[in-house]
C-alpha positions, 0 to 999 in steps of 0.5 A, a space after each residue: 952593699 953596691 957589690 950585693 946590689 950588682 949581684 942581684 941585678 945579676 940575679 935578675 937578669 938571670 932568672 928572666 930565662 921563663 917562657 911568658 906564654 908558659 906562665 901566664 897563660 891556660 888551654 883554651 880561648 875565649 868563651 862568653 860565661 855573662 853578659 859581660 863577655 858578651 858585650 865585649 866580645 860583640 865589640 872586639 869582633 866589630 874592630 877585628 881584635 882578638 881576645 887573649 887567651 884564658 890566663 893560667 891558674 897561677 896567674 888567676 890565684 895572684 890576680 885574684 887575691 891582689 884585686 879583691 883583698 889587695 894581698 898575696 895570697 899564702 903558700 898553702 892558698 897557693 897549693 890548695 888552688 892548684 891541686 883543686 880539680 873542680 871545674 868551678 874551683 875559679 868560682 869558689 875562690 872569688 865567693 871565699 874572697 868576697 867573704 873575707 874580713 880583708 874585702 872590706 879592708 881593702 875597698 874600705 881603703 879604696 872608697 876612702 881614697 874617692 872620698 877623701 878621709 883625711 885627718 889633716 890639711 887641706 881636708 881637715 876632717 880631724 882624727 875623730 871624724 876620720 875614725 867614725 867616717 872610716 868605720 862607717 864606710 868599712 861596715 858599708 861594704 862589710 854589710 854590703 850596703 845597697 848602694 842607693 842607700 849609702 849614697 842617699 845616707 850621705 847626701 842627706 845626712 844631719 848631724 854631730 861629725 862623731 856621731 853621724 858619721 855620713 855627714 863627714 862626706 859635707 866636711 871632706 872637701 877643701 871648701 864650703 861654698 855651695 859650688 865647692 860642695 856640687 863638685 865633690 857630688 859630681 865627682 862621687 856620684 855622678 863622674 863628671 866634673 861640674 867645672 867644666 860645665 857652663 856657668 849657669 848649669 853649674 849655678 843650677 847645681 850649686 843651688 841644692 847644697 846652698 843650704 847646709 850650715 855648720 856649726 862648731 860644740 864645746 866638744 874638740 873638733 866635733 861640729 854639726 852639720 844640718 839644714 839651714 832653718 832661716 826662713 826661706 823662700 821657695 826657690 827654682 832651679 834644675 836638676 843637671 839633665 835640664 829638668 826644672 825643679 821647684 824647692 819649698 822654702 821649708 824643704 832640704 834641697 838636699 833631699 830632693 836632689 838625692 830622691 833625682 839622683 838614686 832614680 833607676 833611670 838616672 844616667 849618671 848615678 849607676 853607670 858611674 859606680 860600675 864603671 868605677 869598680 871596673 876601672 878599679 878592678 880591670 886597670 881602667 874605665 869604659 868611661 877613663 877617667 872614671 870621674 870624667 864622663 862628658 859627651 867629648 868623652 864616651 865609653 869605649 863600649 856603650 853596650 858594656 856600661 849599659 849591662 852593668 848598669 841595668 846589673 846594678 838596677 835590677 839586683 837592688 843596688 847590690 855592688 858585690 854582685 857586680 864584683 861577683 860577675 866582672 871577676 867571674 867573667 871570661 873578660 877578666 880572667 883573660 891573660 895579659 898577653 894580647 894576641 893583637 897590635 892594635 891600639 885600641 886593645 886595652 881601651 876594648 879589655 882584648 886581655 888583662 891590663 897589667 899594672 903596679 901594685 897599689 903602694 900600700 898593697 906593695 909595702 904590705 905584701 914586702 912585709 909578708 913576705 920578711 915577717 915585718 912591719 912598716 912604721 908611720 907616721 903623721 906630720 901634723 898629729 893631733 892627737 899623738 897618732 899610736 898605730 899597732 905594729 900588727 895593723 896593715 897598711 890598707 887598713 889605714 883610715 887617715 890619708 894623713 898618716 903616711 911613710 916614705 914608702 907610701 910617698 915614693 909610689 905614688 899613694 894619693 894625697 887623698 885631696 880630690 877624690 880624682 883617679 889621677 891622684 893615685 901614681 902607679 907609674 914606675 919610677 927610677 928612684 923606686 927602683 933603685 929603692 928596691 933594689 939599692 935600699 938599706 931598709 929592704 935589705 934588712 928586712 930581708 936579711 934580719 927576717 926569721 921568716 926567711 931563715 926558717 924556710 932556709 933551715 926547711 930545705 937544708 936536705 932539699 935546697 930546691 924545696 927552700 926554692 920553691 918555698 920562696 917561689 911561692 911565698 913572692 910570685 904565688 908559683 913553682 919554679 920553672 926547671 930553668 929558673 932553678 937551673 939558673 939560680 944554681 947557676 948564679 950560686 956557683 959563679 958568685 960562690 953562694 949557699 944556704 941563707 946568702 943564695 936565698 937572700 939574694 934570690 929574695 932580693 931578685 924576685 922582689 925586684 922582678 916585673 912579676 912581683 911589682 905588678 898584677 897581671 
């Protein structure tokens, strides 16, 4: 085992013989295609930064695929794309991926992530609820749901926790104090985070959710979540810009909250979820973190926010437009190689951040790749948690069903709904995971997949080569890149399925198969 892994670090500094500019990058610069690129273009030439170059189609079939469905694309994706020769081919692609099961798969993921689905401690929303909540939050963006009517459903639902799924947002926080309840809209729906305000404006706050009562059936687990209907008195408070209000004793303050927020001038609701899909699909916000606007901490291009806001407004709420017009910009499709040194480059999006790949999207994409399945589990199960070996990781609707895996890079807890839950970094211990593993080993070895693709190129090694390229990096290999695996098969006296598994190895290890770029 300890030689193999020495070989394969071998492997890997071998192959990292390809010219960068060759791969990741296209003819031709920058050129303004929305109102997007316009604003970041303004902004970039006032700090004097140059914008990156157009990335490459090898690049862009990857990228694109790992942002929208969090998957690899297939081989024959991967061929189809690059042969394609219609100038709005990029187009296309991002329309057939918007359309795909996968999209609502991957973001339902994503939005379960902020608001946080979890069966158990200290969530505590039990498998039932987390099932309906999912389900709910899966056909939201399946159906493409206006945004104001999601929200609104949310703020203002009533209920039994199985049958109305909404209310399950009242239930997924770690208190039911009023004060506890403010902070998880503000994180959701508004970005800011209410604790660090002053006292008596996060009262003000607090004051809109002081009504909502639960209450537990003969069901197991089901509880109803409803308004408080004990008499009360008309009451004061003020909305979080400083507007006073005046709530009837028999009206939901609830509801007069949601009608303040979902306004089309309100300067929190539409700049907080732009700004979140940008951060979710650029590497970070024009406000970052996504969930900490506050006037210390302005967006890094105002003009940028405003567009996609005003974007949001006019298309009625639509948030796959704004998927469509980030994903379709020059902005995006830019490479990760920055023409400048400046510090300010990322913060102003002058090219692609790159970044690891989401955990679940890596254990996923491991799985593709060798014709496995990972395996997971609960640690407090209730009920016995039975997951099909077909189902993938980013379909996972509890945040408390995990694996090792998940846990060593970095999935969030899913106990805040903070960005910073989520751990991107890359560690020593997942390296040597990968790269010194009993499990990817076998994965790798045992797979039938791989063989097949071996037994493919008996005649032509170098189509079993190339097979493999594109199964993991989504490319052909480079001349040199063949060149040396050759190379290394020689002096470490490897053929036929050994050379394969070690290149499979290698590439699996490599930066380009760990992250988006």
């Amino acid at each position: 085992m300890m030689r193999r892994a020495l070989l394969v670090t071998l492997l890997i500094s071998v192959l990292g013989v390809a010219d960068e500019r060759t791969l990741f990058e296209a003819d031709g610069g920058f050129a303004s295609v929305n109102v997007i690129d316009k604003a970041v273009l303004a902004s970039l030439n006032r700090n004097g930064i140059d914008p990156a170059r157009r990335c490459s189609d090898e690049v862009f079939v990857r990228r694109v695929h790992l942002d929208v469905i969090g998957t690899l694309p297939r081989p024959e994706e991967v061929v189809r794309f690059l042969g394609d020769r219609r100038p709005d081919k990029r187009r296309r692609l991002i329309d057939d991926l918007l359309a795909r099961d996968e999209f609502a798969d991957y973001w339902a993921l994503k939005w379960s992530d902020l608001l946080r689905v979890k069966a158990e401690f200290p969530i505590n929303l039990w498998p039932n609820a987390v099932q309906a909540y999912h389900r709910w939050i899966h056909d939201c963006i399946r159906l493409n749901r206006p945004y104001d009517r999601m929200a609104r459903t949310m703020l203002t639902a009533s209920g039994s926790n199985f049958r109305e799924p909404a209310v399950n947002f009242w239930r997924a926080t770690q208190s039911r104090e009023p004060s506890a309840l403010a902070h998880a809209v503000g994180v959701t729906f508004m970005g800011v985070r209410i604790e660090r305000w002053p006292k008596e404006r996060r009262d003000a706050m607090a004051q809109f959710f002081s009504r909502i009562a639960f209450k537990r059936t003969v069901e197991w687990k089901e509880e109803i979540v409803f308004p408080n209907p004990a008499p009360a008195r008309s009451s004061s408070t003020a909305f979080p810009d400083g507007t006073g209000v005046r709530i009837a004793g028999d009206a939901d303050p609830r509801k007069v909250f949601a009608d303040w927020l979902i306004q089309r001038d309100n300067p929190w609701f539409a700049p907080c979820v732009v700004n979140r899909i940008w951060a979710w699909l650029m590497g970070r916000g024009i406000v970052h973190e996504p969930d900490d606007f506050r006037p210390d901490n302005p967006p890094s291009n105002p003009d940028l926010l405003a567009a996609l806001s005003k974007e949001l407004v006019v298309s009625g709420y639509d948030l796959r437009h704004i998927y469509r017009l980030i994903l379709n910009s020059a902005t995006y499709q830019q490479s990760s190689i920055s023409r400048t040194r400046s510090r300010r480059a990322e913060a102003l999006f002058a090219h692609y951040i790159v970044r690891r790949l989401d955990a679940e999207v890596l254990i996923d994409a491991v799985c593709s790749i060798t014709g496995t399945h990972e395996k997971y589990a609960s640690p407090i199960p209730e009920p016995f948690t039975f997951l099909p070996e077909d189902d993938r990781t980013i379909e996972l609707a509890d945040g408390s069903i995990t694996s090792p895996f998940l846990e060593m890079f970095g999935r969030p807890t899913r106990d805040t709904g903070l960005w910073s839950e989520r751990n991107n970094g890359c560690t020593g211990a997942q390296r040597l995971f990968l790269l010194n593993s009993s499990d990817i080993q076998r994965r790798i070895e045992r797979s039938a997949k791989l063989a097949a693709l071996v037994r493919g190129g008996r005649r032509d090694p170098d189509r079993a080569i190339r097979s493999i390229y594109l199964l993991i990096l989504s490319r052909h290999p480079l001349p040199a890149e063949t060149a040396a695996l050759r190379k290394y098969g020689r002096a470490a006296r490897l053929s036929g399925k050994r050379l394969a598994d070690d290149l499979v190895w290698a590439l699996i290890n490599s930066k380009e198969f760990l992250y988006a770029h």
